[in-house]
C-alpha positions in Angstrom: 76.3 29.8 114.9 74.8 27.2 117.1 72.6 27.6 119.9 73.3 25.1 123.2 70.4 22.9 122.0 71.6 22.6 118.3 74.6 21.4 119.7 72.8 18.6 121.9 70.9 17.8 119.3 73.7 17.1 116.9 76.1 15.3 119.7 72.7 13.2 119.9 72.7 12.4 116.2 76.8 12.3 115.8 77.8 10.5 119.2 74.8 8.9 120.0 76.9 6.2 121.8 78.5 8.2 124.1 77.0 11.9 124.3 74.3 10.8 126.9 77.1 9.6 129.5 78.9 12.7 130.1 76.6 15.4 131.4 77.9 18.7 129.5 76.4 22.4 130.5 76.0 24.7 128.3 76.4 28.4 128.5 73.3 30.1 127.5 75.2 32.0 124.2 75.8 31.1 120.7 78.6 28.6 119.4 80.8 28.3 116.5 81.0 25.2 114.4 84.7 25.0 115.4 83.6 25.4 118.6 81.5 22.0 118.2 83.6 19.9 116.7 86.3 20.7 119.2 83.6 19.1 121.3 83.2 16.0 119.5 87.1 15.7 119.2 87.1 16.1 122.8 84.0 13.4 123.4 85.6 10.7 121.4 89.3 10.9 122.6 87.4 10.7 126.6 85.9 7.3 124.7 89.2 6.2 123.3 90.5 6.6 126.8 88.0 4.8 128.5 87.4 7.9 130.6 84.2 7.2 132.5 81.8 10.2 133.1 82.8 10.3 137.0 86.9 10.5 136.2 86.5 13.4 134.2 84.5 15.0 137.0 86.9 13.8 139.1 89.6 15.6 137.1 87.6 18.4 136.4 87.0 19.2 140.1 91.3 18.6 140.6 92.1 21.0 138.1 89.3 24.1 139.1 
């Protein structure tokens, strides 16, 4: 299980090019490595995409 700032830690380490620009919040609870890579899968397919930080907020706020 990983706490919310193993998790930053290791986007840090394993998307260091791209894990700064979108601002992700963490609930305060423990995750499941599945959990994290899901994550990562997520983070680089946004990349792939060219999804800028904003349009996913954008689509976020669309969707909620």
């Amino acid at each position: 299980m990983l706490t919310p700032n193993e998790i930053r830690r290791r986007l840090r380490r394993d998307l260091f090019t791209i894990a700064e620009a979108y601002q992700i919040g963490f609930e305060d609870r423990l995750y499941t490595e599945a959990e994290y890579e899901h994550l990562k899968q997520t983070l680089l397919q946004l990349q792939e995409l060219n999804m800028a930080p904003q349009h996913v907020e954008q689509l976020l706020a669309i969707n909620g």
